[in-house]
C-alpha positions in Angstrom: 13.5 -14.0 9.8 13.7 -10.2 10.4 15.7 -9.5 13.7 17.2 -6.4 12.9 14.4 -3.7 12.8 14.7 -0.8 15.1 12.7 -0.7 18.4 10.9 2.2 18.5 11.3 4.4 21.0 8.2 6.4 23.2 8.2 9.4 25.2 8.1 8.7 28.6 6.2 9.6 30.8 3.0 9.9 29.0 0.6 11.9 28.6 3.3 14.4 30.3 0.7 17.3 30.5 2.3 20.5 32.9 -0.5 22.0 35.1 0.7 25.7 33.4 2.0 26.5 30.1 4.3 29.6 29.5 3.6 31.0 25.8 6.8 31.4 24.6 5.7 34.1 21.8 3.7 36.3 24.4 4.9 34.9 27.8 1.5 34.5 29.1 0.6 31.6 31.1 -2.3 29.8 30.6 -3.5 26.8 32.9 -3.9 23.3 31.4 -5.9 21.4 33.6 -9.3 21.7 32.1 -11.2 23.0 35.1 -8.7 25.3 35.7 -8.4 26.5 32.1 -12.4 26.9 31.9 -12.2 28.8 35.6 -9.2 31.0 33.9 -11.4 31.6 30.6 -14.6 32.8 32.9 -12.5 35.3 34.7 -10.4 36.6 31.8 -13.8 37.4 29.6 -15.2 39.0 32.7 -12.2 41.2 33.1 -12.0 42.1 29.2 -15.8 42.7 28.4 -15.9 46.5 29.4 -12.5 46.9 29.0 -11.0 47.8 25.7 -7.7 48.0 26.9 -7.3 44.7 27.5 -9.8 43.7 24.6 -6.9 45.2 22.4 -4.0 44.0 24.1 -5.5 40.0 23.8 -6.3 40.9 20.6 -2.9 41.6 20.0 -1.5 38.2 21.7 -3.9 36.3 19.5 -2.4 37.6 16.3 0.9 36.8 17.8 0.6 33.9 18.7 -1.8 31.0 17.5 -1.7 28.6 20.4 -2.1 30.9 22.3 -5.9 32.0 20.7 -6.6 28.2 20.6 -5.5 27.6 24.4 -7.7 30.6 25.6 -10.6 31.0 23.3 -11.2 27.8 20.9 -13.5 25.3 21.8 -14.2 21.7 20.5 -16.7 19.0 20.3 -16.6 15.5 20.6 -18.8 12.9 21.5 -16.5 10.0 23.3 -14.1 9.8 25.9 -11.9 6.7 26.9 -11.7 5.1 30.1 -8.0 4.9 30.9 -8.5 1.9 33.2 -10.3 -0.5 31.1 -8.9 1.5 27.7 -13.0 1.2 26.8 -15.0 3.9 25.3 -17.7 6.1 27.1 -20.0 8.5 27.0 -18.7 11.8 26.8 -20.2 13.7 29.9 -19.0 16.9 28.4 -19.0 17.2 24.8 -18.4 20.6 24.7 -14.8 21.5 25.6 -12.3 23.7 25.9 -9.1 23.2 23.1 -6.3 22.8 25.6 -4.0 21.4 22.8 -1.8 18.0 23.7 1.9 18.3 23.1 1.7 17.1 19.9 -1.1 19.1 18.5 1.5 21.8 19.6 3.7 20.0 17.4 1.1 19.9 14.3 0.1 23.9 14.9 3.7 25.4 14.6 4.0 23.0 11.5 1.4 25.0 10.1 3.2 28.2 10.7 6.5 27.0 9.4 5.0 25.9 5.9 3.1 29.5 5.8 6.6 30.8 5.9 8.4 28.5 3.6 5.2 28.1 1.1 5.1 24.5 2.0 2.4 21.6 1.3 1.9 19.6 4.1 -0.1 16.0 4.5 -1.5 14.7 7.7 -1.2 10.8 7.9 -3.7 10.7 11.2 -5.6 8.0 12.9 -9.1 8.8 13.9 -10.5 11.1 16.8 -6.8 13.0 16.8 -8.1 16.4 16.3 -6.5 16.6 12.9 -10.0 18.5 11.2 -10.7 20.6 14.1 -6.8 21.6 14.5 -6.7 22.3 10.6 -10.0 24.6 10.5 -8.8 26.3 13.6 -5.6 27.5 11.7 -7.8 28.9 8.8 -10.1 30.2 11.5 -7.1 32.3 13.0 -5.9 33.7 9.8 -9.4 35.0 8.9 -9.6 36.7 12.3 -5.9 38.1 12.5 -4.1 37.8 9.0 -5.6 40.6 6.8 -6.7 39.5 2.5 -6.4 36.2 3.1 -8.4 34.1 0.9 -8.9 30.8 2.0 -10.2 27.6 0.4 -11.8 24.3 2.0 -13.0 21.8 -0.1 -14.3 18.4 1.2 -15.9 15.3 -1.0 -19.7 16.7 -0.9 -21.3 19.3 -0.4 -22.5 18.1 2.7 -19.2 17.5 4.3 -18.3 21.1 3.3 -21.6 22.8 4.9 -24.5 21.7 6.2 -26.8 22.8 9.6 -26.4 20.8 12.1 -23.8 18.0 11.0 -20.7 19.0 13.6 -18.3 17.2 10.3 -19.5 19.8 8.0 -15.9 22.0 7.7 -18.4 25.0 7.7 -20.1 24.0 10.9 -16.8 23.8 12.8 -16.0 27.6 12.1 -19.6 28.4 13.3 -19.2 26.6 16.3 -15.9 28.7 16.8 -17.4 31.7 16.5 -21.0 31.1 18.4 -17.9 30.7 22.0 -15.7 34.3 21.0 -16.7 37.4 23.0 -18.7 40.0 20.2 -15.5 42.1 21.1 -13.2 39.6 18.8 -15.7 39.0 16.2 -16.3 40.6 12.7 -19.8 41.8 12.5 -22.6 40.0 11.0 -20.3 36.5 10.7 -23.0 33.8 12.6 -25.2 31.5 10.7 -27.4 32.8 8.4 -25.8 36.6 9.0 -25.0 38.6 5.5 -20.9 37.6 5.9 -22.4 34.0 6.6 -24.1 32.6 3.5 -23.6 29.4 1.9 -20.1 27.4 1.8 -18.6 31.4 2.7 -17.4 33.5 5.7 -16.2 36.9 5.5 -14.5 39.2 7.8 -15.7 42.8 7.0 -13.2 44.3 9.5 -10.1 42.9 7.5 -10.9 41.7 4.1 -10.3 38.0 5.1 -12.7 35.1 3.3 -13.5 31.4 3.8 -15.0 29.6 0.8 -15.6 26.2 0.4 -16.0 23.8 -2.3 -16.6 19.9 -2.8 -14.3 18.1 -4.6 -14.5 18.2 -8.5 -12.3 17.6 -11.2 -12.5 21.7 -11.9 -12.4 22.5 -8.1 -10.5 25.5 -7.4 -9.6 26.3 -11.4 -8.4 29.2 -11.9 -8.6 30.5 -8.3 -5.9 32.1 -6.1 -5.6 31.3 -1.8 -3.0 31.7 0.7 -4.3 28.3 2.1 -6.5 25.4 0.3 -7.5 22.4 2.7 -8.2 19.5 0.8 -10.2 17.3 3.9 -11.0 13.3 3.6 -8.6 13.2 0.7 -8.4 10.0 0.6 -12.1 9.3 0.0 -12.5 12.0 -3.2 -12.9 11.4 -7.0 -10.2 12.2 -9.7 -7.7 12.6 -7.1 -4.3 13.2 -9.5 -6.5 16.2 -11.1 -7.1 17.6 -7.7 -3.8 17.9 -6.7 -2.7 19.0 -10.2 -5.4 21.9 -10.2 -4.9 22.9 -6.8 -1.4 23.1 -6.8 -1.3 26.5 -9.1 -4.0 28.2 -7.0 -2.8 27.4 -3.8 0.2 29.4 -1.9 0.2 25.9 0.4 -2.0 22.8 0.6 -3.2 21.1 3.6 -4.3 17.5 3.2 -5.9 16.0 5.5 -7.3 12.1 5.6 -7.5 8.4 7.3 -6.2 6.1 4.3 -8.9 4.4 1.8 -6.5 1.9 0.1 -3.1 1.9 -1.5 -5.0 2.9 -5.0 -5.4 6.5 -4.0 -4.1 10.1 -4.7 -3.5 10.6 -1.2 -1.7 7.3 -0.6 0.5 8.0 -3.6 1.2 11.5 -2.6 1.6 10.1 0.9 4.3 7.9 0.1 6.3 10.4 -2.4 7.8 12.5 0.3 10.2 14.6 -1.4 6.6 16.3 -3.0 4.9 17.2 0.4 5.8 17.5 4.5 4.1 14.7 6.1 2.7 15.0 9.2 1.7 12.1 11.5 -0.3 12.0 13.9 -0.9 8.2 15.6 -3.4 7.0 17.8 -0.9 6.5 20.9 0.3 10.1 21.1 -3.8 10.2 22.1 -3.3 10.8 25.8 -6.3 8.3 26.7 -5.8 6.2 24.0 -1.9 6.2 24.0 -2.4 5.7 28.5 -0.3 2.6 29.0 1.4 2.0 25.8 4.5 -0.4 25.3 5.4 -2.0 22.2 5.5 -5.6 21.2 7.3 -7.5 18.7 5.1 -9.7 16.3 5.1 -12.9 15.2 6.5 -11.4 11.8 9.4 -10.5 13.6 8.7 -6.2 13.2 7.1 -3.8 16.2 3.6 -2.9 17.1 3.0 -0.3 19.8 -0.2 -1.1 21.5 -2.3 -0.3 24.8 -5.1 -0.7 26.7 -7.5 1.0 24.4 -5.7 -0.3 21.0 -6.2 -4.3 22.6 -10.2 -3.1 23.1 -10.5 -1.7 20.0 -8.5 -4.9 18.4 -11.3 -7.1 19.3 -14.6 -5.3 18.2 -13.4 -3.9 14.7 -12.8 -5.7 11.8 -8.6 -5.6 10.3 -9.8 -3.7 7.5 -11.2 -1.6 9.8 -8.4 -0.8 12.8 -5.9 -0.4 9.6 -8.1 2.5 8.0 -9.4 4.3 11.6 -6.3 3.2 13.7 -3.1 2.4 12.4 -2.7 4.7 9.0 -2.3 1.4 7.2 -3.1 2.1 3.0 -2.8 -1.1 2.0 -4.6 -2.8 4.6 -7.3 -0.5 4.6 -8.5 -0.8 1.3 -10.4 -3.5 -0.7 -6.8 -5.4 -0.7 -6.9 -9.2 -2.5 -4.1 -10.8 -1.3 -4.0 -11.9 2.3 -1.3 -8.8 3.8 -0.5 -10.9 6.5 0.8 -14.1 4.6 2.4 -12.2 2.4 4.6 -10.6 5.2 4.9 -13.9 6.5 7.0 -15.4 3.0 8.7 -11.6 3.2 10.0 -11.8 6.7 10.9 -16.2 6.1 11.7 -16.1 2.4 13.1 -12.4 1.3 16.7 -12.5 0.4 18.9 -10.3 -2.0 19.7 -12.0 -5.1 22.8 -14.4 -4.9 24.1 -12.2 -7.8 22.7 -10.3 -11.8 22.9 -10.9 -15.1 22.7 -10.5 -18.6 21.4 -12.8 -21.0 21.0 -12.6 -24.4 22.0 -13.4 -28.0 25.4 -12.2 -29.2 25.8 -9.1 -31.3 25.0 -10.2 -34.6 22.6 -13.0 -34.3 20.0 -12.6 -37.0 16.3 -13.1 -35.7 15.9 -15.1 -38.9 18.4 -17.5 -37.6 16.8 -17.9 -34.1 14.8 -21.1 -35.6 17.8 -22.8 -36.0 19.5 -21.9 -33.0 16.4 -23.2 -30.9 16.3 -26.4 -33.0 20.1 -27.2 -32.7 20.3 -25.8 -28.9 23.0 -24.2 -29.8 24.5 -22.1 -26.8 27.2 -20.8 -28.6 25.1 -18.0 -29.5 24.2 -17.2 -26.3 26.0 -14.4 -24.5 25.3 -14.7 -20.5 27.8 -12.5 -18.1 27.5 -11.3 -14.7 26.7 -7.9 -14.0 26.6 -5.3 -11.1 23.0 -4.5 -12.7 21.9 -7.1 -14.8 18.1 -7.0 -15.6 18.3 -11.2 -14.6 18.4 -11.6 -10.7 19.3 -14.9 -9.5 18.3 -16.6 -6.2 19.8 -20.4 -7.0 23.2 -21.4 -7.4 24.2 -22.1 -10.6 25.9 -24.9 -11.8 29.1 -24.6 -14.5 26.9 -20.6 -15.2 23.4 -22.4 -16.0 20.6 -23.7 -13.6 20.7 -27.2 -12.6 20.0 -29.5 -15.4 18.5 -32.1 -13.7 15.3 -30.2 -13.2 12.5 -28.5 -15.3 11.4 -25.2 -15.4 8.5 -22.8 -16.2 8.5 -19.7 -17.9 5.8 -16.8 -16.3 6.0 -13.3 -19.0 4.1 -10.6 -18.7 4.5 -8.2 -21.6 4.4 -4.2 -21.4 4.6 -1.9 -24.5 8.2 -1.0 -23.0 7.3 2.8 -22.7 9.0 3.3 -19.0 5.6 3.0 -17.3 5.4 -0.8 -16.2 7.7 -3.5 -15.9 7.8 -6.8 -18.8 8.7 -9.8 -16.8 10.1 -13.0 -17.0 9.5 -14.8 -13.6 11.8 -18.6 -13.7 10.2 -21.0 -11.1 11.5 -24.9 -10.7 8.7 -27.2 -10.8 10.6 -29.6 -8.7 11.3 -27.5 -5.8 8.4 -24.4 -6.1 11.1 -21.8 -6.2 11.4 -18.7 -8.1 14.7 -18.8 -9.3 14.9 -16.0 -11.1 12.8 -12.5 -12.1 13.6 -10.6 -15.2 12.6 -7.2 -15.4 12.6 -3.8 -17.5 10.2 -1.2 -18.3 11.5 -0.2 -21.5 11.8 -3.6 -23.5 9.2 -3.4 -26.3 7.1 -6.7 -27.1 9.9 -7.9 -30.3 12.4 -7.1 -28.1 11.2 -9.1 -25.5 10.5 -11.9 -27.6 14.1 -12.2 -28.8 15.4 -12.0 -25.1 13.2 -14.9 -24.1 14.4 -16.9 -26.5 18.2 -16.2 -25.3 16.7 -16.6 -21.5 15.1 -20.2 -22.0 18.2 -21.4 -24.5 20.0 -20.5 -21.5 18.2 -21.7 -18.7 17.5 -25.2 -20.1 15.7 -28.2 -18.2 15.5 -31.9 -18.2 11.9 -32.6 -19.6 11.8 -33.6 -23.7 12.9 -30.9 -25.2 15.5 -29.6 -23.2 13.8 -26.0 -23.0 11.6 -24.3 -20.2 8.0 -24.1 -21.0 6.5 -20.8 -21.6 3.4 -19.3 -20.1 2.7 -15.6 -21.3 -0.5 -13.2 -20.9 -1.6 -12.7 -24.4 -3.6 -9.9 -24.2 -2.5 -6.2 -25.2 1.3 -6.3 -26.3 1.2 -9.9 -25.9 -0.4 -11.1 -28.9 2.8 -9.4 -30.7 4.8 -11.6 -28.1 3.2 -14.7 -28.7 3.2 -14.5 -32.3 6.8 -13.9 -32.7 7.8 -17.5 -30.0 5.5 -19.1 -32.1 5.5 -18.5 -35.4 8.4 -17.2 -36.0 11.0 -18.5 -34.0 9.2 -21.8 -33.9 9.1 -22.3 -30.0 8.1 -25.8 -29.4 7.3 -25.8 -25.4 4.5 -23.3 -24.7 0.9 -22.8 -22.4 -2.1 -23.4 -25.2 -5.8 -23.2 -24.1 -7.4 -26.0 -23.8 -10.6 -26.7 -25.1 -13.5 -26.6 -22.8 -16.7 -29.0 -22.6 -14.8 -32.3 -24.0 -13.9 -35.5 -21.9 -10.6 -35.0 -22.7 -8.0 -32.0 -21.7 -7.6 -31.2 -25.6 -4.8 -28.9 -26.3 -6.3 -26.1 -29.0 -4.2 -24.1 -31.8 -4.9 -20.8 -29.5 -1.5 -20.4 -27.3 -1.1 -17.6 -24.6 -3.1 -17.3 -21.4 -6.2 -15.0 -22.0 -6.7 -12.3 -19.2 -10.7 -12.0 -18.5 -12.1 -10.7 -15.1 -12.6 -14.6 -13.9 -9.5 -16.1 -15.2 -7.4 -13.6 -13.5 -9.1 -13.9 -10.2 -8.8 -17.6 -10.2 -5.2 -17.4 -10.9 -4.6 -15.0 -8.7 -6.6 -17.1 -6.0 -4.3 -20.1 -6.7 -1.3 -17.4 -5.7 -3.1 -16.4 -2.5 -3.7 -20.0 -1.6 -0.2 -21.1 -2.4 1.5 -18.2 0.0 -1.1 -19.1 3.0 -0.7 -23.0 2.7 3.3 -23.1 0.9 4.4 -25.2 -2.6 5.7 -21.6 -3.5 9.1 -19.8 -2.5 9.3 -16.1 -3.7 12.4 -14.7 -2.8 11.6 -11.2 -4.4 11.1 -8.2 -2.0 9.9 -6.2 -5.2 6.9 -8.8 -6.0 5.8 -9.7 -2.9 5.4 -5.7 -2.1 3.7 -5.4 -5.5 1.4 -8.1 -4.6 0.6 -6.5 -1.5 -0.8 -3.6 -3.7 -3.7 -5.6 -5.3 -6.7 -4.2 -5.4 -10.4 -4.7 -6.5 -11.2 -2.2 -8.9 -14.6 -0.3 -8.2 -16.4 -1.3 -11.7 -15.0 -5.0 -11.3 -11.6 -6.6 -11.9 -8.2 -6.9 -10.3 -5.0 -5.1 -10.0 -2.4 -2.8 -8.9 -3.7 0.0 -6.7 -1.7 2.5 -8.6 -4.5 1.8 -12.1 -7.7 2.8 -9.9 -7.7 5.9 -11.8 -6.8 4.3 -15.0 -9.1 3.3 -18.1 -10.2 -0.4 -18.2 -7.7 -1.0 -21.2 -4.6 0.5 -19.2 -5.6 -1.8 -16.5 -5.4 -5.3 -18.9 -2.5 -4.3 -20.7 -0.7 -3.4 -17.5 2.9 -5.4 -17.0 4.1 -6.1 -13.4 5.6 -9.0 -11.6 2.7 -10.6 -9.8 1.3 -11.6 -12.6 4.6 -13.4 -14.2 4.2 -15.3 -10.9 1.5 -16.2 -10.9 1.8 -17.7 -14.5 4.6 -20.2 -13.1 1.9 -21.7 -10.4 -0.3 -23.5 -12.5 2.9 -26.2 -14.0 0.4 -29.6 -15.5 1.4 -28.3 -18.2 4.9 -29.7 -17.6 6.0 -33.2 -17.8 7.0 -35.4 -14.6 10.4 -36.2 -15.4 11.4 -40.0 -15.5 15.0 -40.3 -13.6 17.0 -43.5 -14.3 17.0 -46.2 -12.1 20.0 -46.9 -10.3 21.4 -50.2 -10.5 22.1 -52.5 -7.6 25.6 -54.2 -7.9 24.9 -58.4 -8.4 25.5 -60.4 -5.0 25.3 -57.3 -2.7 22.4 -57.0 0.3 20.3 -55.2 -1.6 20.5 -57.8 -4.4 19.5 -60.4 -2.2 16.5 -58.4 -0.4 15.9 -57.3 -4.2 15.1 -60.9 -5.5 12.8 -61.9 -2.2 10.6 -58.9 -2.9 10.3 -60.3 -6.5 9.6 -63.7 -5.7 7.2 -62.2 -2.8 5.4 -60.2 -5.6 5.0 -63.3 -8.1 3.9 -65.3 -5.1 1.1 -62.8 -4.0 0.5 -62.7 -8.2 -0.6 -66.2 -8.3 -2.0 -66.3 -5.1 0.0 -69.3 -4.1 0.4 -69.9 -1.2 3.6 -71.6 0.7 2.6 -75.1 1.9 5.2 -76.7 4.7 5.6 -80.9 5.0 6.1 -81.0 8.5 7.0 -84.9 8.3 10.5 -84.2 7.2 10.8 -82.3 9.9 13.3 -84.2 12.8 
């Protein structure tokens, strides 16, 4: 089990919010209490609207410093608050509000500023109702008003999303609201709904040359343009992802993603998970200060942490898991259209997962003609077989091996995937003992073509052995793609006797047919993939592979039907068959009738010993209870 994960640690006390904050750009301080704040706002407008003085002076501060604009003049909207006792949600009873920022909001803002600076990308991994759209439109917001030529790009999946009247998630919307709360004094003229700077999915400042456009998300979004900042919001959730983030990479001076994951199949998850591309930002539900009020952090059942609290338990118990993963915890895998159960699968992880007992290479020696491999295979002849231990062997080993071979007095199966060996997917060979349901062994490399491959098998099964017939491991491959090259060359050429062949369907009798290789259709492939779930809820499998059990994890149902790893979404429908990984090597070891029960010799009980003797009165019992005779007693030679 996992007992050595780090606790994580939480700032206490929480929410730690100071009744006065000190600007540390302009030194002005500013009340956070909200009634006190609002009160402060009233009298500061009073005292600046005939003065121009002061007008320029805040002007001034503003441009200096951006929290403190926000902290004095931004406003926000929201709909729900949360009841810190019960941690249940409510009715807002103000939805208008002032944007006093939390700590770390604070946090997210000077982020913003520092990639500016350092022309940085930076991705927001956010739960839900965290501010994370209102702080990023804000930022734009401020540069329009106080950074002069700066052109500035939003784009959001639909046009909708981008501008429309009335719908408070519209980007566009967001900036209006903004504006409708600033003085006249600190606005550029003719900038409100429907004014001539104020047109369609566009917002420009007269006074300084500064524009807002906005876009929805196409494959030719932002081609060919040029902006300081491009925010690409609800990443997650667009179409042709990779060529977003390709396009907008050379007409962006920074990029500002924002999103709540849509499954692990995405750009965003991908570009979320490659952090040497991108600053990633997070922003989770319990540094919320009424839904973070009374958080403390629990270990699960798994064995790993989960920081909870009043309002997480609520919200536990009225949304679905897909659901709390995607709005609440950040979770890509979980909050996508996932196949495998996540949870069983951390289960085997945190009671199965080991490091490999030790690597190796397997495979013919130099000079072994392919030619010859029919004999080799006929004679088991091992002498042609080079196996060594290696730091990095391709071959990793979870069983102990017995004088450098598995143990012989068991059977195995062979599960191969086959790739076209061009470096982007794995071949496989997955090694699983039918006696005990462990995966013994994984091989894997992405740049092994299909001959190759073949020729390695071969060495691999020579090696490994067994105890059924022929001595040899039975072989189960995926045939379609690269593997009808593979197949043919086990069994035509080399003359492989112990392979998976279809059987032929609508007979009496399980009839093996000529066709050999497992066919990959949309139904086949879920049902063997089903048998895999069922096996790691209910056991009769041991995996000891962090690698597969992760890539399992990954599993998706594709949109126009199918299954497979998240990172294909985007991918053709032939990439997605022909697609080599482990999971599916696996899974090809599960389904073993194929392989004969082995027959172990009797052992013989010495002549005259107890178990002789109780031996020969269960006989006699048997031919007794054969004949249905039954003992008779004379009780008159009894004394």
């Amino acid at each position: 089990m996992i007992t050595d994960l780090p606790k994580p640690e939480l700032r206490s006390p929480f929410p730690d919010v100071s009744r006065y904050w000190k600007d540390p750009k302009t030194g002005i301080i500013v009340p956070k209490f909200e009634q006190e704040n609002i009160e402060w706002r009233i009298n500061l407008l009073q005292r600046a609207e005939n003065d121009e003085v002061l007008q320029d002076d805040l002007m001034a501060a503003c441009k200096e410093s951006m929290l403190f604009w926000i902290n004095a003049f931004a406003w926000t909207y929201h709909q729900f608050d949360v009841d810190i006792n019960t941690g249940k949600r409510i009715d807002a009873k103000q939805p208008h509000r002032p944007f006093i920022t939390w700590e770390i909001q604070d946090e997210l803002f000077n982020e913003f500023e520092t990639c500016l600076k350092i022309a940085s990308d930076i991705l927001i991994d956010k739960a839900r109702d965290m501010g994370a759209s209102w702080a990023c439109v804000d930022f734009i917001h401020w540069l329009w008003l106080f950074r002069p030529d700066s052109q500035l790009l939003e784009l959001s999946r639909t046009e909708d999303y981008v501008d429309k009247a009335g719908n408070m998630k519209a980007l566009f919307q967001k900036h209006d609201y903004i504006n409708d709360w600033l003085s006249d004094w600190m606005l550029p003229p003719s900038c409100h709904y429907r004014e001539k700077n104020r047109t369609k999915m566009h917002l420009e400042n007269k006074l300084n040359g500064s524009v807002i456009d906005g876009e929805s998300t196409t494959e030719h979004a932002a081609s060919g343009d040029r902006r300081l900042v491009t925010l690409l919001d609800e990443f997650a959730k667009v179409d042709n992802g990779a060529l977003m983030r390709s396009a907008t990479r050379d007409a962006s001076y920074i990029r500002i993603v924002n999103s709540t994951p849509a499954g692990p199949g995405t750009e965003y998850s991908r570009w979320k998970n490659d952090k040497t591309k991108i600053k990633i930002f997070i922003l989770p539900f319990y540094e919320h200060p009424e839904k973070g009020y009374g958080r403390h952090v629990v270990k699960t059942d798994i064995g790993e942490y989960q920081i909870r609290s009043p309002w997480f338990d609520v919200e536990s118990t009225v949304r679905s898991p897909k659901e709390l993963a995607r709005e609440v915890l950040r979770q890509d895998v979980e909050s996508g259209d996932v196949f495998f159960t996540t949870h069983n699968i951390d289960k085997h992880i945190a009671m199965y997962v080991k490091e490999p007992n030790s690597r190796w290479s397997v495979k013919f020696k130099d000079g072994v003609a392919k030619s010859h491999v029919k004999h080799i295979i006929r004679t088991k002849n091992l002498g042609q077989i080079e196996a060594k231990q290696t730091k990095d062997g391709p071959l990793r080993i979870w069983t102990n091996l017995i004088l450098g071979r598995p143990d012989q007095s068991k059977s195995y199966i062979f599960g191969v995937d086959v790739s076209k060996g061009h470096g982007a997917s794995n071949s496989v060979i997955s090694i699983k003992c039918k006696q005990t349901g462990e995966k013994i062994a994984e091989w894997r490399d992405a740049n092994t073509q299909p001959h190759d491959l073949a020729f390695i098998t071969i060495a691999l099964a020579l090696w490994c052995g067994g105890a059924n017939p022929t001595k040899l491991p039975f072989l189960k491959w995926e045939k379609n793609g690269p593997g009808l090259d593979f197949g043919k060359l086990i069994v035509k050429t080399f003359n492989y006797p112990f392979y998976y062949r279809k059987e032929e369907m609508g007979t009496t009798s399980e009839r093996k047919t000529s066709s050999y290789g497992w066919h990959n259709s949309i139904q086949s492939k879920e049902e063997l993939l089903s048998l895999y779930d069922r096996v790691l809820a209910h056991g009769g499998y041991i995996n000891h592979s962090r690698w597969a059990l992760e890539e399992a994890k990954m599993y998706v149902y594709y949109t126009g039907g199918g299954i497979g790893p998240a990172g294909l979404v985007e991918e053709n429908a032939a990439a997605k068959k022909t697609h080599g990984d482990v999971v599916m090597a696996d899974a090809l070891t599960l389904d073993d009738k194929d392989l004969p029960k082995i027959k172990f010799q009797e052992q013989k009980i010495p002549v005259n010993s107890m178990g002789h003797r109780l031996r020969q009165i269960k006989d006699r019992k048997k031919k007794a209870k054969k004949r249905g005779y039954r003992r008779q007693f004379d009780f008159s030679r009894m004394p």
